[in-house]
N, C-alpha and C positions, 0 to 999 in steps of 0.2 A: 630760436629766432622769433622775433612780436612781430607781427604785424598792427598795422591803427590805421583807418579810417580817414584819412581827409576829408576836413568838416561836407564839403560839398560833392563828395564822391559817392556817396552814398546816394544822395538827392538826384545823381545826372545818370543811376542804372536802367535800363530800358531792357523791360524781358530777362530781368538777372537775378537772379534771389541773392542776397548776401550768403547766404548758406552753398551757396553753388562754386562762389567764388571761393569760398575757403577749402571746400573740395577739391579745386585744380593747386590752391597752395599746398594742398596736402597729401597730392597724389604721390604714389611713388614712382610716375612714368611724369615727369614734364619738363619742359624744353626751356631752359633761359637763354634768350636774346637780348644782348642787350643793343642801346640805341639812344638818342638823343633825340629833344622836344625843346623848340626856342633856345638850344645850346643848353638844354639842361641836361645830365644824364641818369639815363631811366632804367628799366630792366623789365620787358615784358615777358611774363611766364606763361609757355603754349602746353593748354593741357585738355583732359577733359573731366565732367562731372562726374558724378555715380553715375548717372544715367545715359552717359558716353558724350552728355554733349559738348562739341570745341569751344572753348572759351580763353582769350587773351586777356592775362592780369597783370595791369602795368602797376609797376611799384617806382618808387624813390628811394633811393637809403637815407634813412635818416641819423645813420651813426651805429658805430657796435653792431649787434647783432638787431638792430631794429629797422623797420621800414615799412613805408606812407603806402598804403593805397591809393593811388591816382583815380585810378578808373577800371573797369572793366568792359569788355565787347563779343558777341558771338563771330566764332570766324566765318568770315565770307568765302566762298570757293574756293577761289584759290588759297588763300592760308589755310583752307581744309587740306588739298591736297599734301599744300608744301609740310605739312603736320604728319598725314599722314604717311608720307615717305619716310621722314623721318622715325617715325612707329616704326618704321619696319627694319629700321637698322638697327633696332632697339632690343 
């Protein structure tokens, strides 16, 4: 599976290393939800870093086995919790 970069994804991280975000693609504990943006459909992945921290990685598919990184964000509270319940059925 590729992951790439959307030219402007990269540019709009705030507090995120790119190296963080390929940690939650790479975990072998994370959660796909998927969901829709402007009727587009996306697929946000809930995981965490090496360093435990929550992190939501939205992607796009862009065909085959490849897809866009959007964006990336730290979870806010409640997506902590709702994350971590889900941890625990895990």
């Amino acid at each position: 599976m590729g992951y790439e970069w959307l030219s402007n994804a990269l540019d709009a991280l705030r507090d995120i290393r790119p190296h963080e975000v390929a940690q939650v693609l790479g975990a072998p504990r994370r959660w796909p939800v998927p969901g829709y943006a402007d009727g587009v459909k996306l697929l946000s992945i809930w995981g965490r870093t090496g360093e435990g921290r929550g992190l939501i990685v939205i992607l796009h598919h862009a065909g085959g086995l490849d897809w866009e990184i959007v964006g990336a964000a730290r979870m806010d509270e409640e997506q902590e919790a709702r994350f971590r319940e889900w941890e625990a059925t895990q």
